[in-house]
C-alpha positions as CSV (number, residue, x, y, z in Angstrom):
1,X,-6.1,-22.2,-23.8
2,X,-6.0,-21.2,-20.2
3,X,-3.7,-23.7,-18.8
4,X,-1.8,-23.3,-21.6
5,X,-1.5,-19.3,-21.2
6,X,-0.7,-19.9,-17.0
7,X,1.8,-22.4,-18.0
8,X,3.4,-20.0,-20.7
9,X,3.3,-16.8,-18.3
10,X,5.6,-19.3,-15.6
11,X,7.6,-19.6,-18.5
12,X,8.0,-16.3,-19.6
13,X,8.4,-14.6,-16.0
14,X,10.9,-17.6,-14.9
15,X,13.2,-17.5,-18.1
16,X,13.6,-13.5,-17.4
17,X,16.5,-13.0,-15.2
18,X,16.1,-9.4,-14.6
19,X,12.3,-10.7,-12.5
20,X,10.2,-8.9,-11.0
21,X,10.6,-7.1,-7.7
22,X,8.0,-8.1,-5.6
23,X,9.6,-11.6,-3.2
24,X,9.1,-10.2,0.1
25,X,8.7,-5.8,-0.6
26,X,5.7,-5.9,-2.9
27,X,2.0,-4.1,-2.8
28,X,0.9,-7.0,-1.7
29,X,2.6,-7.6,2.1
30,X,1.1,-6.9,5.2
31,X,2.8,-4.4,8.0
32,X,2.9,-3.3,11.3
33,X,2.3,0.5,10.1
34,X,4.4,2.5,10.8
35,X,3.6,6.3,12.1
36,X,5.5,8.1,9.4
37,X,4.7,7.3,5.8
38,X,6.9,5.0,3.4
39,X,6.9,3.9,0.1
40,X,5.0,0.4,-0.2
41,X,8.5,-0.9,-1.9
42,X,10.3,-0.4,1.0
43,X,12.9,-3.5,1.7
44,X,12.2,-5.2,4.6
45,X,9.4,-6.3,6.4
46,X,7.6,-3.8,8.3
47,X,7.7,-6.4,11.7
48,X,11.0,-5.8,12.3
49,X,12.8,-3.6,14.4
50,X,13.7,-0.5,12.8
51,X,17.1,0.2,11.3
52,X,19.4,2.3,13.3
53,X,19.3,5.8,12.8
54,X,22.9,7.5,12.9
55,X,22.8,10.4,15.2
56,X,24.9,13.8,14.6
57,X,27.9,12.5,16.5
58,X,27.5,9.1,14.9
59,X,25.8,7.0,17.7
60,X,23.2,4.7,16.7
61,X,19.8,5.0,17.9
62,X,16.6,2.8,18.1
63,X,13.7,4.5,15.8
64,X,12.4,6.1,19.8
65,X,15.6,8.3,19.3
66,X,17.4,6.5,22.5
67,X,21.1,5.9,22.4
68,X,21.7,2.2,23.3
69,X,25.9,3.0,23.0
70,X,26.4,6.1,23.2
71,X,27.2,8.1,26.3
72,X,25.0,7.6,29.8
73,X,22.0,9.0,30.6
74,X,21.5,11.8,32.6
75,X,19.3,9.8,34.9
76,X,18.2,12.8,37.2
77,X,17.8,15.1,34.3
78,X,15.6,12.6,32.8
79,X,13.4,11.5,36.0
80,X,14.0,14.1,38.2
81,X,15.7,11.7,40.8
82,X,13.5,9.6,40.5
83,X,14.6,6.8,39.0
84,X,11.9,4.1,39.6
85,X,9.5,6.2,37.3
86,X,11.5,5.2,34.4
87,X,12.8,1.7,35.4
88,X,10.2,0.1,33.4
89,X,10.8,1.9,29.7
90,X,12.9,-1.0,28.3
91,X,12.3,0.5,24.9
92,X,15.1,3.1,25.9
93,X,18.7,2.1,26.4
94,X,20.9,3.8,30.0
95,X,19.5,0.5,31.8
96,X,16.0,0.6,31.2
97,X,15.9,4.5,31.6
98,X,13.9,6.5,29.4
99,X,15.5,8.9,27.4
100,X,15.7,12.7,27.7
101,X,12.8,14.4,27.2
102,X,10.2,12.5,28.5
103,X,10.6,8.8,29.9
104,X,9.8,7.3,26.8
105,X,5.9,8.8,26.8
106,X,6.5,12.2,26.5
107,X,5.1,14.9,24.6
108,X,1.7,16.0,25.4
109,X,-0.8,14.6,28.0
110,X,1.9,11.3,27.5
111,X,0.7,11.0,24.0
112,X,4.0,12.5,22.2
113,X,1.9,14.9,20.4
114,X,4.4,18.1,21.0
115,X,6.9,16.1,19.6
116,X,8.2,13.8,22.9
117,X,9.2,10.5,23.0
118,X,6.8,7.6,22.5
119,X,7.0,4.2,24.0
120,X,5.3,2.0,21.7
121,X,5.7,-1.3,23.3
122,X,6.0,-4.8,21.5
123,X,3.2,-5.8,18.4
124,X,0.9,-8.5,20.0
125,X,0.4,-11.5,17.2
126,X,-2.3,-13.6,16.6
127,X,0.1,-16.2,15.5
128,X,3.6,-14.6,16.6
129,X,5.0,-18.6,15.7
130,X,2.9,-19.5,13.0
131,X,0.5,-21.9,12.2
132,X,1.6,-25.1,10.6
133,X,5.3,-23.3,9.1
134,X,3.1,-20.6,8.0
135,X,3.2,-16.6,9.3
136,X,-0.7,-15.8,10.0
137,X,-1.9,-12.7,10.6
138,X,-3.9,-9.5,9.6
139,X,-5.8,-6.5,10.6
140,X,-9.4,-4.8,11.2
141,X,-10.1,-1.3,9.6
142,X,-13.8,-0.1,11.2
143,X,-14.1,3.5,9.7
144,X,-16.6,6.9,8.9
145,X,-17.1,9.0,6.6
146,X,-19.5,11.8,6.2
147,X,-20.0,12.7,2.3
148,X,-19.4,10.0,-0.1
149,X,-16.4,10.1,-2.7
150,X,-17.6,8.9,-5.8
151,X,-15.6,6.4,-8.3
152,X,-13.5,5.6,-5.2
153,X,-13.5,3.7,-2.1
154,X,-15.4,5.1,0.9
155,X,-19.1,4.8,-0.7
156,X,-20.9,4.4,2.4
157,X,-21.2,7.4,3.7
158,X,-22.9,8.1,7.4
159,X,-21.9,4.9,9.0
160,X,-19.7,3.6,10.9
161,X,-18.3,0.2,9.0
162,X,-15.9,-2.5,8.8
163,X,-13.9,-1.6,6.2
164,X,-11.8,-4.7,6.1
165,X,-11.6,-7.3,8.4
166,X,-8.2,-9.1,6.9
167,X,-6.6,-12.9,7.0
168,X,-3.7,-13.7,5.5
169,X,-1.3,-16.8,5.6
170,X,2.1,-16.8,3.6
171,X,5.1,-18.4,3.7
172,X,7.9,-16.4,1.9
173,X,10.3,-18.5,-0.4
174,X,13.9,-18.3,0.9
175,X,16.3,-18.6,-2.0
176,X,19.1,-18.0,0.1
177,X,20.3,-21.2,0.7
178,X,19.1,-22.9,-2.9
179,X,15.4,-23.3,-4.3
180,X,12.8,-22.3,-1.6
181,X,9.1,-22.1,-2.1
182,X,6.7,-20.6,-0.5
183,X,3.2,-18.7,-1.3
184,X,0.3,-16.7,0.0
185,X,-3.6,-16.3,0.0
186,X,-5.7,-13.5,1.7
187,X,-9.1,-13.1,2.4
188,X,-10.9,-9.8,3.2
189,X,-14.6,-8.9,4.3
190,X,-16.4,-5.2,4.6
191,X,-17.3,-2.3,2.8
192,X,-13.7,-2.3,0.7
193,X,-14.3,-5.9,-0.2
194,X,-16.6,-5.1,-3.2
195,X,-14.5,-2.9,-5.0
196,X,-11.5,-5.8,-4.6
197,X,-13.1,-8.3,-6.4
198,X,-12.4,-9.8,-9.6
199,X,-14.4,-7.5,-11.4
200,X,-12.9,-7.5,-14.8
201,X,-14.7,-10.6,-16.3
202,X,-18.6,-8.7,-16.8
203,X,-19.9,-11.9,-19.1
204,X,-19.4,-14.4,-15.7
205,X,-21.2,-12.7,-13.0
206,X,-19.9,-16.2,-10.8
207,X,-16.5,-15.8,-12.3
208,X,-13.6,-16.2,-9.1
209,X,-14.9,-14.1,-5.6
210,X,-17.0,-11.4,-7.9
211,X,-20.5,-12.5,-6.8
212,X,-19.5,-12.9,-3.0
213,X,-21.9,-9.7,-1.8
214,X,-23.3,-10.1,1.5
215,X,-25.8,-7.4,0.8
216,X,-25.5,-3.7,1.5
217,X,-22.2,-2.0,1.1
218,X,-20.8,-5.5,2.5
219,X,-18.9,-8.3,0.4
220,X,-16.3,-10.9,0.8
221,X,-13.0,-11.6,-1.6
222,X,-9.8,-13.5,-1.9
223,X,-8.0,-10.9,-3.7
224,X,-4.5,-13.2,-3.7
225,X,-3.7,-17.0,-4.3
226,X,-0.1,-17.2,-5.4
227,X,2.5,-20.0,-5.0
228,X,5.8,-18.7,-5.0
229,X,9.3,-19.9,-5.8
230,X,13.1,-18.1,-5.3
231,X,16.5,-19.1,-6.3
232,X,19.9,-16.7,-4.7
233,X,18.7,-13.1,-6.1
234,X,15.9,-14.5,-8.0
235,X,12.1,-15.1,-7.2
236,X,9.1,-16.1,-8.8
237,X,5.5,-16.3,-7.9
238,X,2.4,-17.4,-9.8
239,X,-1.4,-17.5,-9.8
240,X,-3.3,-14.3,-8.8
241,X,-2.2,-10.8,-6.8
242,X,-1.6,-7.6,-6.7
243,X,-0.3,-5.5,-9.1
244,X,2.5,-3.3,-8.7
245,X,1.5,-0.4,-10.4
246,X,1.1,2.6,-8.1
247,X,1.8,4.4,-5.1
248,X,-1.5,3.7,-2.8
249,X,-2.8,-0.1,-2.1
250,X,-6.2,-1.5,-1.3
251,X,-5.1,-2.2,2.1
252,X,-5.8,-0.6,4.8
253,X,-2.2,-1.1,6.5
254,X,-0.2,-0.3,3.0
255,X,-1.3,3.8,2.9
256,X,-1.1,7.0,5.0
257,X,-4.7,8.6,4.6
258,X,-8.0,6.6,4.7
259,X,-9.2,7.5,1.8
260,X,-7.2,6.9,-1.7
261,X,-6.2,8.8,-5.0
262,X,-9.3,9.2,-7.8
263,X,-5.7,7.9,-10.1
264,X,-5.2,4.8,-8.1
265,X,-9.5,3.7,-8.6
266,X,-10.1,5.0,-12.0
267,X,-6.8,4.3,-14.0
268,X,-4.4,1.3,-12.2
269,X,-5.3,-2.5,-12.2
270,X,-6.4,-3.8,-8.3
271,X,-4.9,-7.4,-9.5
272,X,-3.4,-9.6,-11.7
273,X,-3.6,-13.2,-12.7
274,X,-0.3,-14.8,-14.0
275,X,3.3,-14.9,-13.2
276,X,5.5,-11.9,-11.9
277,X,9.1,-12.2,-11.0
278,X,11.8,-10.3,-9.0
279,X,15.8,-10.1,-9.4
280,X,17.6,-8.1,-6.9
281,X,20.6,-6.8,-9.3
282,X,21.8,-5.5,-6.2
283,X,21.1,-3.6,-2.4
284,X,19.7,-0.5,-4.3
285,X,18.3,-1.8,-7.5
286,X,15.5,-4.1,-8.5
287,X,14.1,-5.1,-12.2
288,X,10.7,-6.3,-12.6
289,X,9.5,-8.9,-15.0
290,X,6.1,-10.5,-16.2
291,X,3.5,-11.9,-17.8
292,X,-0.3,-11.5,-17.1
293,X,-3.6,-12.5,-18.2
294,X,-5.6,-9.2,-18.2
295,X,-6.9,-7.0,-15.4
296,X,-8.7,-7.3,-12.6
297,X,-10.0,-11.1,-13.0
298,X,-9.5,-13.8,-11.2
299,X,-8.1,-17.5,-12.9
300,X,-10.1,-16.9,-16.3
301,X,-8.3,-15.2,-19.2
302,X,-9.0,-11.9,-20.1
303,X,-6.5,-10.4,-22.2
304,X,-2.5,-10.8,-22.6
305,X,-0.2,-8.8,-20.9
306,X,3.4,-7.6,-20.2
307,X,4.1,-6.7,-16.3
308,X,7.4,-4.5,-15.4
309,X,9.7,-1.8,-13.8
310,X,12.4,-1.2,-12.3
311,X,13.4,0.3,-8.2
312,X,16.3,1.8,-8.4
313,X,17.9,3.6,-5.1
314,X,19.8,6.9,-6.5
315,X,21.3,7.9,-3.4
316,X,20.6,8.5,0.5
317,X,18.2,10.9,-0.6
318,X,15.8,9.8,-4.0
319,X,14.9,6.4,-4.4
320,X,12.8,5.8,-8.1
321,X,10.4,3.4,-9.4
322,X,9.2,2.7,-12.5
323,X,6.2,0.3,-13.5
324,X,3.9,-0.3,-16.1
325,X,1.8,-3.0,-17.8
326,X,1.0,-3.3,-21.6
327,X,-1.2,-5.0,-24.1
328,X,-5.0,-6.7,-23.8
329,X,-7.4,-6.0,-21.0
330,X,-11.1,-6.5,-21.0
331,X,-11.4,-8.8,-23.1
332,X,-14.4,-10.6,-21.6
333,X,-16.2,-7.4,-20.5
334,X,-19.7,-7.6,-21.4
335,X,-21.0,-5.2,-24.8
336,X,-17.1,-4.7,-25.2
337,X,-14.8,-5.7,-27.8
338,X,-11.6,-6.0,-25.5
339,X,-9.1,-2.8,-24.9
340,X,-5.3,-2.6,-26.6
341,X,-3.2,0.0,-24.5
342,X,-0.8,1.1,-21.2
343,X,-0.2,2.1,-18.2
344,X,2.8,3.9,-16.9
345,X,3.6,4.5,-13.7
346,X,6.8,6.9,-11.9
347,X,7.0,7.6,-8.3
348,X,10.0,9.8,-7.1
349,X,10.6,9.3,-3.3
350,X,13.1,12.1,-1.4
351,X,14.0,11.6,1.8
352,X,14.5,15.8,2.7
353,X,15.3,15.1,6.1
354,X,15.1,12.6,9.1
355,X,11.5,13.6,9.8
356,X,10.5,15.1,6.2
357,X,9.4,12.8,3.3
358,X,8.5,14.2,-0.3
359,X,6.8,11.6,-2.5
360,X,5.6,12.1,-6.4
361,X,3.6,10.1,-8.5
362,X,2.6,10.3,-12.1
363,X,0.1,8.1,-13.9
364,X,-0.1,7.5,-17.8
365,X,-3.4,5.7,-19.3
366,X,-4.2,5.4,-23.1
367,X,-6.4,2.6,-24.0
368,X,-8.3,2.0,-27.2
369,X,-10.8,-0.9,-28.0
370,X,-9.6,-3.3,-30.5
371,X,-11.8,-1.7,-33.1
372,X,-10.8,1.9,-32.5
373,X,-14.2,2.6,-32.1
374,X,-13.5,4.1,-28.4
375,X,-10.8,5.2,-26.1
376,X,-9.9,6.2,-22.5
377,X,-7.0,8.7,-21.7
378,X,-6.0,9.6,-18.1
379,X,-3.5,11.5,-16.5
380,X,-2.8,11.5,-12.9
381,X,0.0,13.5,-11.0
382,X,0.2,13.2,-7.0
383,X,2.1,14.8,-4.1
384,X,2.7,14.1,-0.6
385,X,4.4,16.0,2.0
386,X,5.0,13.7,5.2
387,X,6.0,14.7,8.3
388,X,7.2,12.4,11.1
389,X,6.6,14.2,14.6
390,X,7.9,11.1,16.7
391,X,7.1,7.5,16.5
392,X,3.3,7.5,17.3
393,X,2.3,11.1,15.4
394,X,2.8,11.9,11.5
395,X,0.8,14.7,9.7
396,X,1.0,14.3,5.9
397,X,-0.9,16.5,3.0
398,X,-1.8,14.7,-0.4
399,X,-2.3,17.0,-3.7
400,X,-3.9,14.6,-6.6
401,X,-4.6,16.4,-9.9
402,X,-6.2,14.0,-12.2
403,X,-7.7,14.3,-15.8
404,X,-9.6,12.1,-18.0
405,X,-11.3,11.6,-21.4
406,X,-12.8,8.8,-23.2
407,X,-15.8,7.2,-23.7
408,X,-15.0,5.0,-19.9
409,X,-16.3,8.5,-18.8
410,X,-19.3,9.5,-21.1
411,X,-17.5,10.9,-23.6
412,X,-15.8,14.1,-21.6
413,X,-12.6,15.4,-23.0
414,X,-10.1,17.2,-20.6
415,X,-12.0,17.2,-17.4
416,X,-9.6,17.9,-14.7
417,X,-10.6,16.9,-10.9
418,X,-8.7,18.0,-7.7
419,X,-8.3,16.5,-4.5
420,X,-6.8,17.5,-1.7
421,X,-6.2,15.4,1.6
422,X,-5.1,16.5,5.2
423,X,-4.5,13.8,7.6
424,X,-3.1,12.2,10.9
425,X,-1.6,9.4,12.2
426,X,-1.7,8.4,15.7
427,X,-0.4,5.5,16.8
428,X,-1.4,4.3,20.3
429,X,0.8,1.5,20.4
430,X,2.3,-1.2,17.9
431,X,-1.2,-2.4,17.1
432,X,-3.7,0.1,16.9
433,X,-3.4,3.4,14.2
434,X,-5.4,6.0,14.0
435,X,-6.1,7.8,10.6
436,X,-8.8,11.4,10.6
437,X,-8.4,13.2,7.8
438,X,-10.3,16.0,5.8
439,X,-10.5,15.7,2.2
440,X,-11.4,18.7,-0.5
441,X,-12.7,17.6,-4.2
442,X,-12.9,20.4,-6.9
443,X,-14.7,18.9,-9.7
444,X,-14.2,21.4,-13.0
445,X,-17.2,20.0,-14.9
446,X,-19.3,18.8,-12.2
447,X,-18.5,14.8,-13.5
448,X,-20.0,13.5,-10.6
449,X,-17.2,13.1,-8.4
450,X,-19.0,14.9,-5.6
451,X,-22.2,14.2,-4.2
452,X,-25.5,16.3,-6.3
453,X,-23.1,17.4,-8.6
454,X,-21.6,19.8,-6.9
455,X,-18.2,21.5,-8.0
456,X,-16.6,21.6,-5.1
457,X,-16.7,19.3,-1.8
458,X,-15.5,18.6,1.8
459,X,-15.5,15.4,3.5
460,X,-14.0,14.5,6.8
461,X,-13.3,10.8,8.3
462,X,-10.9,8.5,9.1
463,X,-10.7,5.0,10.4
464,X,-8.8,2.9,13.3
465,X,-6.7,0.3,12.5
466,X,-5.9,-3.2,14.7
467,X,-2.9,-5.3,13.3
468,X,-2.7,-8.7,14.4
């Protein structure tokens, strides 16, 4: 019955043209992070150079705000005379000068903090040409964080951890020039590792990577093993991965803040098992397509499933996407009689300005078991306000308002929880980010999102992040 289900969900995901957007611009892909936020469905892959930016007057500039064809620089405005300070900030265009304002560093003790330029340099790979025709790579998170947020990541409060220590190896299937194939498998260790696991199989405690705890806060897991095959504006890819419900990610590289929604933990799948494909209808719209077995579980069957959306670019400004996942879930959940329901999810993206990004998410649940005997109702709306300073600094704010009810929380009706999140990002250079934040929980009915109980909560920490 298995086979027979993975075979039917290739089936089912290949035979619907309108796919599933997730080829090469999915949850799932690595990035060079980049200092101001962006949606994870972004196009392109976060390695390359960034677009051109169109200046007032039309010029195009690099993402470090230097004109490579516009007008020349004003060397001795720039460097004082001095040219030879600047001869080395190739990032800049005017021959290698820096640009206005600060010889590429800028800003603050040279750290562009005050809004100066930033000189990045070029990402150092671990593989830059691949292993064996496929692109290696990956990233270290090593992070604190003083109170603990319950029913969420960061659950190790008081020490400094690796939260993920991350391998990947992919190769992405080209269908530009006729049937390519590719596919993808990452591994992860650390404190995040646990809660990445194919959890949603109680009755095998050996079922997939779900029993690979190293003691401690510490665990392993393979949290993707897809193969993966595209055809013109088509693409397909089966076996197990990420889902692509949702705003924040379990990787590290994938979100702004350290820590993650209480919507994004409590109410939207980790992973899927099954078959999910893409069909680029054209530059600004996407439709996504699939079939899944369950949630959260790794090659066993646990449950039947539709997988789906649609991106859709509106204009320069708003970009929307829609996703959702419908039918069985938990059917192999131990004492439980498997779940019927939904998930919806909408995320409203506005580009305000060249600096200013307004995001908005909203989150649906309703589940019942199959006897009707229980239920689980969420509601999740969240709002971020990101602003870009320059290429290495970004400070973003993150409003979460999130209510539940069900028997999944001991029966409470209503409870709302808050959360709001301040943070940072600092990049020192195209490797290494740097994330502090502070974090306020209001919990209405003291559920147990804050530590003793408490009804309302402050926790700072952040984390430092090595792409490779």
């Amino acid at each position: 019955m298995k086979m027979s289900k993975f075979a039917l969900s290739a089936m089912i995901a290949s035979a619907c043209f309108a796919g599933t957007a997730f080829g090469q611009s999915n949850r799932s892909n690595p990035r060079y992070y980049p200092a101001s936020y962006y949606s994870y469905y972004q196009d392109g892959a976060a390695s390359q150079a960034p677009a051109p930016i169109a200046t007032a007057s039309g010029a195009a500039t690099s993402a470090s705000g230097c004109s490579d064809n516009g007008p020349a620089c004003d060397v001795a405005a720039i460097c004082d005379g001095k040219g030879s300070s600047c001869d080395s900030m190739a990032s800049c265009g005017c021959g290698g000068m820096g640009c206005k304002g600060g010889c590429g560093a800028g800003g603050l003790l040279g750290l562009g903090l005050l809004g100066g330029d930033c000189n990045l340099g070029d990402p150092w790979k671990l593989a830059p040409d691949g292993i064996a025709g496929l692109n290696v790579g990956g990233w270290t998170s090593v992070g604190y964080h003083d109170r603990n947020t319950n029913f969420n990541f960061n659950n190790y409060d008081g020490n400094v951890q690796l939260s993920q220590q991350w391998l990947y190896a992919e190769k992405v299937a080209d269908g530009s020039n006729g049937l390519g194939f590719g596919g993808r498998i990452d591994y992860v260790y650390g404190t995040d590792a646990p809660d990445t696991q194919a959890f949603g199989i109680d009755t095998n405690p050996n079922h997939w990577d779900r029993s690979w705890d190293n003691g401690g806060a510490y665990g392993h897991a393979i949290p993707q093993l897809y193969g993966e095959v595209a055809a013109g504006d088509l693409s397909v890819k089966v076996g197990h991965f990420f889902t692509i419900v949702g705003n924040e990610v379990v990787q590290s590289t994938g979100n702004f803040f350290y820590s993650r929604q209480f919507t994004f933990y409590n109410a939207e799948p980790f992973t899927h098992t099954g078959a999910l494909s893409t069909y680029n209808v054209d530059a600004d719209t996407q439709l996504y397509n699939g079939y899944v077995m369950g949630w959260d579980s790794g090659f066993d069957d646990n449950g039947d499933a539709y997988i789906g959306g649609f991106k859709k670019k509106l204009n320069d400004t708003f970009t929307v996407l829609y996703t959702t996942v419908l039918g069985r879930f938990g059917d192999r959940n131990a004492g439980a009689v498997g779940e019927n329901g939904g998930v919806h999810n909408l995320i409203l993206t506005a580009n305000l300005t060249e600096k200013l990004t307004y995001i908005s998410q909203t989150d649906v649940l309703y589940t019942h078991t199959n006897d009707r005997t229980t239920y689980r109702n969420t509601y999740g709306n969240i709002n971020y306000l990101i602003y870009k300073v320059n290429d290495c600094v970004s400070i973003g704010n993150r409003f979460e308002w999130f209510n539940f009810s069900g028997a999944a929380f001991n029966n409470v009706k209503n409870d709302d929880n808050f959360n709001y999140t301040a943070g940072i990002n600092y990049r020192v250079n195209s490797n290494l980010m740097l994330r502090p934040e502070a974090r306020w929980v209001w919990d209405r009915q003291r559920y147990g999102f804050n530590e003793n109980g408490e009804s309302s909560q402050v926790a700072c920490g952040g984390d430092m992040v090595f792409t490779f």
